[in-house]
Backbone as CSV, one residue per row, in Angstrom:
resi,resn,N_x,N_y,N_z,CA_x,CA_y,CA_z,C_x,C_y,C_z
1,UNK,-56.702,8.696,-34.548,-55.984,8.424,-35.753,-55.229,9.682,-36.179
2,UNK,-54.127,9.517,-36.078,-53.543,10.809,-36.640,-53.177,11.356,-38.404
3,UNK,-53.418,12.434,-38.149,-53.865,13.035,-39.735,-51.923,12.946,-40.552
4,UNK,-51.209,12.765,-39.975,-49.782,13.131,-40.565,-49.319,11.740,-41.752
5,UNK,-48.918,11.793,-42.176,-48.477,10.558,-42.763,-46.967,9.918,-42.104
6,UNK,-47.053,8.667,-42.670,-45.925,7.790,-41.386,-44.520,8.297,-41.891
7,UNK,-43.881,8.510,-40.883,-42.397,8.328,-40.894,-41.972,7.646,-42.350
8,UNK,-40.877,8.066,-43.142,-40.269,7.259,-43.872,-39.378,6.311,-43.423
9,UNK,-38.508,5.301,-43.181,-37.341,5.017,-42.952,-36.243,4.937,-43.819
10,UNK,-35.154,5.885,-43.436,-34.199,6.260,-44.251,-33.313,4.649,-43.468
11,UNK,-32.806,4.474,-44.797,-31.683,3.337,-45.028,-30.255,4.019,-44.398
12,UNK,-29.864,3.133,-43.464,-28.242,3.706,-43.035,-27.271,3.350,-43.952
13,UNK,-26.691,3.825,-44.571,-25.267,3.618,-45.466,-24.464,3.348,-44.920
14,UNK,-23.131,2.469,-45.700,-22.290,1.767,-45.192,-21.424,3.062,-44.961
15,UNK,-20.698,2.637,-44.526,-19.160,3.840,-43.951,-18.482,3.947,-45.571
16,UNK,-17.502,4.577,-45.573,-17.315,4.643,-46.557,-15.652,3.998,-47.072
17,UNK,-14.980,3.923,-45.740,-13.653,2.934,-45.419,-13.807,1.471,-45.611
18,UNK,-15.032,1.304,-44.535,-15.016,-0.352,-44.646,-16.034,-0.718,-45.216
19,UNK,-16.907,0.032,-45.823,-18.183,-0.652,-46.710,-18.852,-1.365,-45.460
20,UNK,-19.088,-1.006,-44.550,-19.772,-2.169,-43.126,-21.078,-0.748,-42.597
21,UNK,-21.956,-1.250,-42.486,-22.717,-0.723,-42.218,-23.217,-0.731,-40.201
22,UNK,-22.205,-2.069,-40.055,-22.248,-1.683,-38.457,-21.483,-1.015,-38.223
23,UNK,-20.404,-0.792,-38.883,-19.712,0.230,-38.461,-20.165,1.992,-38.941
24,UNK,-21.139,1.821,-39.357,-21.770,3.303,-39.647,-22.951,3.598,-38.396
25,UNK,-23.004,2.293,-37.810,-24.166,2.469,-36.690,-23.437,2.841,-35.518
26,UNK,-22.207,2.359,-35.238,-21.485,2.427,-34.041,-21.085,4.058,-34.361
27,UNK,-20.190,4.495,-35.482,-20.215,5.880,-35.332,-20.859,6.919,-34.972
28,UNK,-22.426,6.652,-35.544,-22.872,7.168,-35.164,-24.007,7.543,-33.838
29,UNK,-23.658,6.268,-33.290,-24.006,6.525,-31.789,-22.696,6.649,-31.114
30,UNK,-21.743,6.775,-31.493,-20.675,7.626,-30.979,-20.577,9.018,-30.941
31,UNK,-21.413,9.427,-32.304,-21.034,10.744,-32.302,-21.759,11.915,-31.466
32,UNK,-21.212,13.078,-30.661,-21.558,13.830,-30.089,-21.467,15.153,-30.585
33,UNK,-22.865,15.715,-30.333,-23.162,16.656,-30.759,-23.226,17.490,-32.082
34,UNK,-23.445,16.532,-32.800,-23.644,16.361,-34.300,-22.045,16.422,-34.851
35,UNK,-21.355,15.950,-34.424,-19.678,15.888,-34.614,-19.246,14.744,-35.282
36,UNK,-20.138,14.668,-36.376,-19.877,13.094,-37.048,-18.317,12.958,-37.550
37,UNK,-18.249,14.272,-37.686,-16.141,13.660,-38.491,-15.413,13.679,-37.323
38,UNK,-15.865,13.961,-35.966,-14.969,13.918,-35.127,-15.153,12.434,-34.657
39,UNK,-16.483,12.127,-34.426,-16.422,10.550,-34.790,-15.595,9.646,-35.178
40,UNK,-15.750,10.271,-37.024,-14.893,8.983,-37.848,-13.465,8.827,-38.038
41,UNK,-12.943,10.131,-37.137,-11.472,10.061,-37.197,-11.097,9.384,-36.048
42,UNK,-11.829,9.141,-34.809,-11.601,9.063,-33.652,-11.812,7.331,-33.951
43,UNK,-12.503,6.823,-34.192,-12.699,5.130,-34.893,-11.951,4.914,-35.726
44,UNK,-11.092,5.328,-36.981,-10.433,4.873,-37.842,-9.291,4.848,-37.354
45,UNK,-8.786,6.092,-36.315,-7.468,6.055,-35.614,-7.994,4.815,-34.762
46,UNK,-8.401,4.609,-33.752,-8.601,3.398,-33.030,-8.493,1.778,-34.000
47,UNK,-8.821,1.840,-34.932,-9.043,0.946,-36.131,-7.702,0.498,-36.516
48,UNK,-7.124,2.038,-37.063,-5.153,1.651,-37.286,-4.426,1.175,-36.414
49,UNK,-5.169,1.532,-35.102,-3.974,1.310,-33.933,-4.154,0.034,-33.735
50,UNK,-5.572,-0.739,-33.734,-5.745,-2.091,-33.601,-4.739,-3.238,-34.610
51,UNK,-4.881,-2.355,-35.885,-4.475,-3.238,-37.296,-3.017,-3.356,-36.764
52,UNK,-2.161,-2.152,-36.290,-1.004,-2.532,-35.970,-0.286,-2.957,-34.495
53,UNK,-0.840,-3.317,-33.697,-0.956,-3.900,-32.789,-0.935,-5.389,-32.884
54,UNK,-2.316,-5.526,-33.878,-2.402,-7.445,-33.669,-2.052,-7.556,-34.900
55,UNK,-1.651,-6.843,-36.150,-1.987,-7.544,-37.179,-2.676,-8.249,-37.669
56,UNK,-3.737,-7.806,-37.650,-5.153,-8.363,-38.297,-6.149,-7.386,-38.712
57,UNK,-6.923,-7.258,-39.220,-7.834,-5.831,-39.875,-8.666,-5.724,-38.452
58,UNK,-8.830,-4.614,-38.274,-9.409,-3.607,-37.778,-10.875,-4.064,-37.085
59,UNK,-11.283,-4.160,-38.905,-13.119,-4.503,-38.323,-13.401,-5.696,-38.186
60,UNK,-12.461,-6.774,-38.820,-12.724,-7.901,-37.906,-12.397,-8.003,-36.725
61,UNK,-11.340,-7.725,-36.240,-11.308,-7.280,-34.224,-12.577,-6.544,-33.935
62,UNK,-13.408,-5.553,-34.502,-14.160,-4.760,-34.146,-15.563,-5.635,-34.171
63,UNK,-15.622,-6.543,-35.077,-16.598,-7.581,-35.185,-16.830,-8.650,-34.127
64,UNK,-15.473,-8.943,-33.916,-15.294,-10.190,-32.810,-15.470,-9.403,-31.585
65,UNK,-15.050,-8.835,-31.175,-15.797,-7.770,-29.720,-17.032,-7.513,-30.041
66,UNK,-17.831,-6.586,-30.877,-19.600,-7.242,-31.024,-20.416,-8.301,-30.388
67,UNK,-19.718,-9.109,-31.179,-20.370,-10.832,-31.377,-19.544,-11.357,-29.702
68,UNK,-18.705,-11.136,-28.742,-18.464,-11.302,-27.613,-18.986,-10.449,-26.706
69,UNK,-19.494,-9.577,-27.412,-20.789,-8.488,-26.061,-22.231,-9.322,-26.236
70,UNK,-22.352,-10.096,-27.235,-23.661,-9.879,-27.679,-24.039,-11.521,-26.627
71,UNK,-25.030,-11.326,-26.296,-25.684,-12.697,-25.291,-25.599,-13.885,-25.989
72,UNK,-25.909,-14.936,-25.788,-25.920,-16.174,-26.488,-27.121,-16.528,-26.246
């Protein structure tokens, strides 16, 4: 039995662009080497480039690729 007390679990916060909290998970398993703003510039540019490309927002394209990786 170990003497330490348990882990807390800290709550992930939403991003702060899209209020989406999967998108705060994807950043940050994007991010390397504790380079979180190099991260969020590197996704929001990808994000704009999507919005103007298809004309449609960003994180719903980013949603619909998710939900088309994800198994059935």
């Amino acid at each position: 039995m170990s003497r330490r007390k348990k882990a807390i679990k800290r709550p992930i916060l939403a991003d702060a662009r899209y209020e989406s909290q999967t998108v705060s998970k994807f950043i940050n398993n994007m991010m390397y080497a504790g380079k979180k703003s190099t991260a969020e510039r590197v996704f929001y540019e990808a994000m704009d480039l999507v919005e103007a490309r298809t004309s449609q927002s960003g994180v719903n394209v980013f949603k619909q690729a998710l939900a088309n990786l994800k198994p059935v």
